[in-house]
N, C-alpha and C positions, 0 to 999 in steps of 0.2 A: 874667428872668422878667417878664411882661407883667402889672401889677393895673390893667390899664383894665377897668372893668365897662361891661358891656353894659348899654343902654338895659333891657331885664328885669330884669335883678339892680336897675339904679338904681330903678324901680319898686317893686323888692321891698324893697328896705331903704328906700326912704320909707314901704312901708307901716307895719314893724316899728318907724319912727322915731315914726310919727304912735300906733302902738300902744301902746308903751312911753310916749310922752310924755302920752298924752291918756286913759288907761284904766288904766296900771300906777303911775305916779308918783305922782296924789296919793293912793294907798294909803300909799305911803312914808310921810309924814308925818302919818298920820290914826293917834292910838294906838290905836284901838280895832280897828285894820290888826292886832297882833299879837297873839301869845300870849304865855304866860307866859317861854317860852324866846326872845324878841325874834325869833320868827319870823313870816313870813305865818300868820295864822290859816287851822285845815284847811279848816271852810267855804269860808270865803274863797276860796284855792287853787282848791278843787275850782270854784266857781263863775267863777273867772276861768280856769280853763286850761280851761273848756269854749268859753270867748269866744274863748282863741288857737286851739282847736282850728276853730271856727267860722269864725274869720277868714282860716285857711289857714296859721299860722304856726307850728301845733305840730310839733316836735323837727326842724328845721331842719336836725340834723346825718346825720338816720335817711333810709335810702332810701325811694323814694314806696311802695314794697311793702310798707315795716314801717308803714304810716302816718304817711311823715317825708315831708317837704321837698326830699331828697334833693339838696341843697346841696355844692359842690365846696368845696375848702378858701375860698378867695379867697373865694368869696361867702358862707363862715360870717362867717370873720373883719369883713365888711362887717356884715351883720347882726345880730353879737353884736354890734361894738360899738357899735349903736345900745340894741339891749334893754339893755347894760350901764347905762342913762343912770339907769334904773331901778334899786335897791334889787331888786325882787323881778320883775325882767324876765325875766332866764334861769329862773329856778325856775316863774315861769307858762306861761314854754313849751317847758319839760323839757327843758333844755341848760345846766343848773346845774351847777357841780364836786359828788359827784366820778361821778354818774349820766351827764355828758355824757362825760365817758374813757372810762368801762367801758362804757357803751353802743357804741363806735366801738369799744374791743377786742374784744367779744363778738360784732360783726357780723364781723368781721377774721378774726377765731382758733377761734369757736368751730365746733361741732357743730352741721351740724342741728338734732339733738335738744335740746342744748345750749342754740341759739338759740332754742327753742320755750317749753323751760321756765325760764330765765334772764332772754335779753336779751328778748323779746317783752313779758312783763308791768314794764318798766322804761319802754321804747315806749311803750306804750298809758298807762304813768301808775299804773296798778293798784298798783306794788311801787317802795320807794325800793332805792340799791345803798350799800357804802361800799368805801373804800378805809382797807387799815390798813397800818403800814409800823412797822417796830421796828430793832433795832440792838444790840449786846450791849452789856452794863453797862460804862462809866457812857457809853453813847450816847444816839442821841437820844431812844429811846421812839418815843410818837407825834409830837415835836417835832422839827420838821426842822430847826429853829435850832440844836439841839444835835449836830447830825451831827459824828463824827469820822471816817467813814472821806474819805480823800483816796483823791487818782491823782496822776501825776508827769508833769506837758508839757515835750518836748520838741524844741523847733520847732514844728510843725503838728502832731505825735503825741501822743496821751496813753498812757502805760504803765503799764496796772494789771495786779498780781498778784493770780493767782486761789488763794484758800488751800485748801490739803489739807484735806479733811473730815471726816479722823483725825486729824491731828496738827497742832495749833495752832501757830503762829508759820511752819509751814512754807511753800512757795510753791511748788506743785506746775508752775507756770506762769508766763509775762506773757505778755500781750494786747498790741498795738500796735495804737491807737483814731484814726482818723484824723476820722470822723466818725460820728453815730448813736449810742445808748447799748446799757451794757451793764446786763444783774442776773443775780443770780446767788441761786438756792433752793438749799436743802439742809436736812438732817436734825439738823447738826452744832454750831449755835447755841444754839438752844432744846431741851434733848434732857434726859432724864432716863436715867440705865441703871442697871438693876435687875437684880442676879444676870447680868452680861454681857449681858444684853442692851440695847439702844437702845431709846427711844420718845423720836421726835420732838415735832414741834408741829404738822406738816402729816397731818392728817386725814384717810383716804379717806371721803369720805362716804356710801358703800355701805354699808363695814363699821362704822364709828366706831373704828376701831383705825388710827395710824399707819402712814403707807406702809412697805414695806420692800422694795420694791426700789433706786432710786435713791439715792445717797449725797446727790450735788450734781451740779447743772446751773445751767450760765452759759450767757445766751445773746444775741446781737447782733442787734439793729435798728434801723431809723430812727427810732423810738420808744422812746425806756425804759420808758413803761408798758407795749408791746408787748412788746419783752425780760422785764421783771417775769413780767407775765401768762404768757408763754410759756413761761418756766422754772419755774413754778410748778405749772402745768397738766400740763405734762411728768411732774412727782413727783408727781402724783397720778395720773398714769396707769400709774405701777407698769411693770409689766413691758413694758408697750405703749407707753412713754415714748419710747424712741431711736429708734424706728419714728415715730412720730408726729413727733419733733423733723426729721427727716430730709422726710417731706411739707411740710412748713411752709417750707422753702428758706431758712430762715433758718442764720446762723453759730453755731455751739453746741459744744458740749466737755461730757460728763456723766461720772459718777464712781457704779461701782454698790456697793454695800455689801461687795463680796466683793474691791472693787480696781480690776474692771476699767475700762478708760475708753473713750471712742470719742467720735465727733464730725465735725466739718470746721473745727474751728481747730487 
Protein backbone atom coordinates (compact mmCIF):
# COMPACT_ATOMS: atom_id res chain seq x y z
CA UNK A 1 0.00 0.00 0.00
CA UNK A 2 1.50 3.21 -1.19
CA UNK A 3 0.94 6.45 1.92
CA UNK A 4 3.07 8.82 -0.23
CA UNK A 5 0.90 11.99 -0.38
CA UNK A 6 0.58 14.15 -3.17
CA UNK A 7 2.00 17.64 -3.26
CA UNK A 8 -2.21 18.70 -2.72
CA UNK A 9 -3.02 16.55 0.05
CA UNK A 10 0.60 17.97 1.69
CA UNK A 11 -0.96 21.49 1.17
CA UNK A 12 -4.22 20.43 2.57
CA UNK A 13 -2.98 18.95 5.72
CA UNK A 14 -0.66 21.99 6.36
CA UNK A 15 -3.56 24.01 6.02
CA UNK A 16 -5.63 21.92 8.63
CA UNK A 17 -2.16 21.98 10.71
CA UNK A 18 -1.97 25.81 10.63
CA UNK A 19 -5.91 25.62 11.45
CA UNK A 20 -5.96 23.45 14.28
CA UNK A 21 -2.83 25.07 15.61
CA UNK A 22 -3.34 28.68 15.23
CA UNK A 23 -7.44 29.21 15.69
CA UNK A 24 -8.54 25.85 17.54
CA UNK A 25 -5.80 25.25 20.32
CA UNK A 26 -5.78 28.18 22.19
CA UNK A 27 -9.63 27.66 22.74
CA UNK A 28 -8.30 24.41 24.50
CA UNK A 29 -6.84 26.17 27.23
CA UNK A 30 -8.91 29.28 27.60
CA UNK A 31 -11.78 28.15 30.54
CA UNK A 32 -14.12 30.27 29.41
CA UNK A 33 -13.80 27.86 25.97
CA UNK A 34 -16.27 25.54 27.83
CA UNK A 35 -19.39 24.73 29.18
CA UNK A 36 -20.55 23.21 32.15
CA UNK A 37 -20.24 19.57 30.67
CA UNK A 38 -16.23 20.44 29.92
CA UNK A 39 -17.29 20.90 26.45
CA UNK A 40 -16.76 23.51 23.37
CA UNK A 41 -19.22 26.03 24.36
CA UNK A 42 -22.42 25.94 21.68
CA UNK A 43 -21.69 29.71 20.58
CA UNK A 44 -18.45 29.08 20.36
CA UNK A 45 -18.81 25.87 18.14
CA UNK A 46 -21.30 27.31 16.00
CA UNK A 47 -18.97 30.46 15.35
CA UNK A 48 -15.77 28.42 14.82
CA UNK A 49 -17.13 25.58 12.62
CA UNK A 50 -18.49 28.54 10.46
CA UNK A 51 -14.62 29.57 10.11
CA UNK A 52 -13.73 25.63 9.04
CA UNK A 53 -16.53 25.86 6.89
CA UNK A 54 -15.12 29.21 5.43
CA UNK A 55 -11.78 27.97 5.21
CA UNK A 56 -12.72 24.79 3.17
CA UNK A 57 -12.10 22.26 5.90
CA UNK A 58 -15.58 21.23 6.85
CA UNK A 59 -16.41 17.39 7.24
CA UNK A 60 -13.37 16.28 5.47
CA UNK A 61 -14.61 12.77 5.44
CA UNK A 62 -18.18 13.66 3.44
CA UNK A 63 -18.22 13.82 -0.44
CA UNK A 64 -17.96 17.33 -2.14
CA UNK A 65 -21.96 16.85 -2.96
CA UNK A 66 -22.87 16.54 0.70
CA UNK A 67 -20.72 19.61 1.33
CA UNK A 68 -17.71 17.56 2.52
CA UNK A 69 -14.14 17.42 1.40
CA UNK A 70 -14.50 14.39 -0.07
CA UNK A 71 -11.16 12.91 1.17
CA UNK A 72 -9.96 9.21 0.35
CA UNK A 73 -8.96 7.32 3.49
CA UNK A 74 -5.03 8.13 3.35
CA UNK A 75 -5.75 11.63 3.09
CA UNK A 76 -8.38 11.59 6.18
CA UNK A 77 -5.94 9.73 8.29
CA UNK A 78 -3.27 12.63 7.36
CA UNK A 79 -5.55 15.46 8.20
CA UNK A 80 -7.28 14.19 11.22
CA UNK A 81 -4.22 13.72 12.68
CA UNK A 82 -3.22 17.13 12.33
CA UNK A 83 -6.89 18.60 13.69
CA UNK A 84 -6.39 15.78 16.42
CA UNK A 85 -3.36 18.22 17.88
CA UNK A 86 -6.50 20.19 18.90
CA UNK A 87 -8.82 19.37 21.91
CA UNK A 88 -11.71 20.54 19.87
CA UNK A 89 -10.28 20.12 16.27
CA UNK A 90 -12.49 17.27 14.94
CA UNK A 91 -15.70 18.45 16.67
CA UNK A 92 -15.08 22.21 14.71
CA UNK A 93 -14.96 20.54 11.59
CA UNK A 94 -17.68 17.78 12.12
CA UNK A 95 -15.44 14.46 11.96
CA UNK A 96 -15.73 13.89 15.72
CA UNK A 97 -16.54 10.27 17.14
CA UNK A 98 -19.31 9.09 17.07
CA UNK A 99 -21.03 11.58 14.01
CA UNK A 100 -17.72 11.03 12.00
CA UNK A 101 -18.72 6.76 11.68
CA UNK A 102 -22.33 7.11 11.19
CA UNK A 103 -21.74 9.78 8.89
CA UNK A 104 -19.43 7.30 6.52
CA UNK A 105 -22.14 4.35 7.34
CA UNK A 106 -25.07 6.35 6.44
CA UNK A 107 -23.48 7.67 3.14
CA UNK A 108 -22.41 3.61 2.66
CA UNK A 109 -25.71 1.78 3.60
CA UNK A 110 -28.25 4.09 3.62
CA UNK A 111 -31.52 5.19 1.41
CA UNK A 112 -31.84 7.87 -0.62
CA UNK A 113 -34.45 8.99 1.51
CA UNK A 114 -32.62 7.78 4.36
CA UNK A 115 -29.65 9.87 3.31
CA UNK A 116 -31.87 13.05 3.14
CA UNK A 117 -33.43 12.86 6.32
CA UNK A 118 -30.64 11.22 8.54
CA UNK A 119 -27.11 11.66 7.21
CA UNK A 120 -27.61 15.19 5.43
CA UNK A 121 -28.71 17.31 8.47
CA UNK A 122 -25.48 15.59 10.42
CA UNK A 123 -23.31 17.03 7.26
CA UNK A 124 -24.34 20.29 7.20
CA UNK A 125 -23.99 20.55 11.25
CA UNK A 126 -27.81 21.17 12.01
CA UNK A 127 -28.19 17.56 14.11
CA UNK A 128 -25.57 15.75 16.44
CA UNK A 129 -25.80 11.54 15.96
CA UNK A 130 -24.92 8.87 18.85
CA UNK A 131 -23.92 5.54 18.90
CA UNK A 132 -25.24 3.11 21.70
CA UNK A 133 -23.98 -0.44 22.13
CA UNK A 134 -25.15 -2.84 25.32
CA UNK A 135 -24.50 -6.49 26.06
CA UNK A 136 -26.71 -8.88 28.42
CA UNK A 137 -26.19 -8.72 32.25
CA UNK A 138 -23.43 -8.64 33.82
CA UNK A 139 -21.89 -7.34 30.41
CA UNK A 140 -20.65 -4.34 29.25
CA UNK A 141 -23.67 -1.84 29.20
CA UNK A 142 -22.49 1.07 27.50
CA UNK A 143 -18.88 0.24 28.68
CA UNK A 144 -16.66 -1.40 26.35
CA UNK A 145 -14.07 -2.25 29.20
CA UNK A 146 -16.55 -4.63 30.56
CA UNK A 147 -17.08 -6.60 27.30
CA UNK A 148 -17.39 -10.36 27.94
CA UNK A 149 -18.42 -11.83 24.80
CA UNK A 150 -15.09 -13.34 23.23
CA UNK A 151 -14.13 -15.35 19.73
CA UNK A 152 -11.58 -18.25 19.56
CA UNK A 153 -8.22 -17.66 16.97
CA UNK A 154 -6.97 -20.19 15.37
CA UNK A 155 -4.05 -19.79 13.29
CA UNK A 156 -5.08 -16.83 11.07
CA UNK A 157 -9.01 -17.81 11.74
CA UNK A 158 -11.26 -16.43 14.25
CA UNK A 159 -14.24 -18.78 15.19
CA UNK A 160 -17.28 -17.36 16.41
CA UNK A 161 -20.55 -19.02 17.33
CA UNK A 162 -23.70 -17.46 16.29
CA UNK A 163 -26.36 -18.13 18.99
CA UNK A 164 -30.03 -19.50 18.42
CA UNK A 165 -32.48 -16.68 19.06
CA UNK A 166 -34.80 -19.10 20.87
CA UNK A 167 -32.91 -21.00 22.73
CA UNK A 168 -30.09 -19.70 24.86
CA UNK A 169 -26.76 -21.50 25.22
CA UNK A 170 -27.46 -23.09 21.97
CA UNK A 171 -25.10 -22.41 18.68
CA UNK A 172 -27.11 -22.61 15.75
CA UNK A 173 -23.59 -22.07 13.83
CA UNK A 174 -19.79 -21.02 13.56
CA UNK A 175 -18.37 -18.51 11.38
CA UNK A 176 -14.65 -18.81 10.21
CA UNK A 177 -13.37 -15.00 10.40
CA UNK A 178 -10.36 -14.51 8.56
CA UNK A 179 -10.52 -10.97 8.32
CA UNK A 180 -13.33 -7.85 8.52
CA UNK A 181 -15.95 -7.84 11.36
CA UNK A 182 -18.90 -9.46 12.37
CA UNK A 183 -22.46 -8.21 14.42
CA UNK A 184 -25.11 -9.72 14.92
CA UNK A 185 -28.96 -7.94 15.94
CA UNK A 186 -31.84 -9.68 16.94
CA UNK A 187 -35.05 -9.57 19.06
CA UNK A 188 -33.74 -12.32 21.58
CA UNK A 189 -31.60 -10.31 24.25
CA UNK A 190 -33.57 -7.48 25.30
CA UNK A 191 -37.18 -8.85 24.75
CA UNK A 192 -39.90 -8.89 27.26
CA UNK A 193 -43.06 -11.81 26.42
CA UNK A 194 -46.17 -11.12 27.49
CA UNK A 195 -49.04 -13.99 27.13
CA UNK A 196 -46.59 -15.78 24.41
CA UNK A 197 -45.84 -13.18 22.82
CA UNK A 198 -42.25 -11.37 22.10
CA UNK A 199 -41.44 -7.61 22.31
CA UNK A 200 -38.11 -6.83 21.57
CA UNK A 201 -36.03 -3.61 21.97
CA UNK A 202 -35.60 -2.68 18.33
CA UNK A 203 -38.22 -0.38 17.37
CA UNK A 204 -39.92 0.18 13.89
CA UNK A 205 -40.17 3.63 13.79
CA UNK A 206 -43.09 3.95 11.61
CA UNK A 207 -45.27 2.14 13.87
CA UNK A 208 -43.54 2.52 17.62
CA UNK A 209 -44.26 -1.28 18.07
CA UNK A 210 -41.29 -3.74 17.80
CA UNK A 211 -40.33 -5.37 14.67
CA UNK A 212 -41.71 -8.78 14.11
CA UNK A 213 -40.54 -10.27 11.36
CA UNK A 214 -36.86 -11.02 11.76
CA UNK A 215 -35.60 -13.26 14.79
CA UNK A 216 -31.71 -12.31 14.22
CA UNK A 217 -29.39 -11.32 11.70
CA UNK A 218 -25.55 -11.45 11.66
CA UNK A 219 -23.66 -9.98 9.27
CA UNK A 220 -19.88 -9.65 7.67
CA UNK A 221 -17.84 -6.63 6.52
CA UNK A 222 -14.91 -4.81 6.32
CA UNK A 223 -16.16 -2.63 8.83
CA UNK A 224 -17.85 -3.80 12.18
CA UNK A 225 -19.69 -0.53 12.40
CA UNK A 226 -20.86 -1.40 8.70
CA UNK A 227 -21.83 -5.12 9.90
CA UNK A 228 -23.46 -3.48 13.19
CA UNK A 229 -25.31 -0.85 11.13
CA UNK A 230 -26.33 -3.37 8.45
CA UNK A 231 -27.74 -6.03 10.70
CA UNK A 232 -29.67 -3.72 12.51
CA UNK A 233 -31.17 -1.92 9.66
CA UNK A 234 -32.13 -5.17 8.24
CA UNK A 235 -34.71 -5.84 11.56
CA UNK A 236 -36.00 -2.92 10.97
CA UNK A 237 -36.96 -3.49 7.64
CA UNK A 238 -39.12 -6.27 8.70
CA UNK A 239 -40.24 -8.23 6.17
CA UNK A 240 -38.22 -6.44 3.36
CA UNK A 241 -35.06 -7.28 5.40
CA UNK A 242 -33.46 -10.60 3.51
CA UNK A 243 -34.28 -8.81 0.18
CA UNK A 244 -32.47 -5.73 1.28
CA UNK A 245 -29.53 -7.79 3.10
CA UNK A 246 -29.06 -9.69 -0.33
CA UNK A 247 -28.55 -6.01 -2.54
CA UNK A 248 -26.13 -4.85 0.01
CA UNK A 249 -23.60 -7.97 -1.25
CA UNK A 250 -22.48 -8.29 1.99
CA UNK A 251 -21.94 -11.96 3.91
CA UNK A 252 -25.24 -12.50 6.25
CA UNK A 253 -27.25 -15.47 7.77
CA UNK A 254 -30.86 -14.20 9.25
CA UNK A 255 -33.18 -16.11 11.42
CA UNK A 256 -37.20 -15.26 10.93
CA UNK A 257 -39.43 -15.52 14.06
CA UNK A 258 -41.29 -18.56 12.60
CA UNK A 259 -37.59 -20.59 12.19
CA UNK A 260 -36.86 -20.04 8.90
CA UNK A 261 -33.24 -19.09 7.98
CA UNK A 262 -31.45 -18.00 4.74
CA UNK A 263 -28.49 -16.11 3.76
CA UNK A 264 -24.99 -16.65 2.08
CA UNK A 265 -22.91 -17.98 4.92
Amino acid sequence: MDFTLSPDLQKLRARYRAFARNEVVPLDTTPESYDEHDNIREDLLEAMRNKAKDEGLWAPQMPVSRGGQGLSVTAMAACYEELNYALFGPVVCNCAAPDDGNMIVLEKLATPEQKERWLQPIVEGRVRSSFAMTEPHPGSGSDPSMMLTTATKRGDTWRIGLQHPRTRGDVMGTLCLHNGGLASSGDYERCIVIEGVRYGHILNPRTGWPVRHLAAVSVVADLCIVAGSASTIAMLKDEAGPAWLEELDLRHVWVDVAGRTGGSL
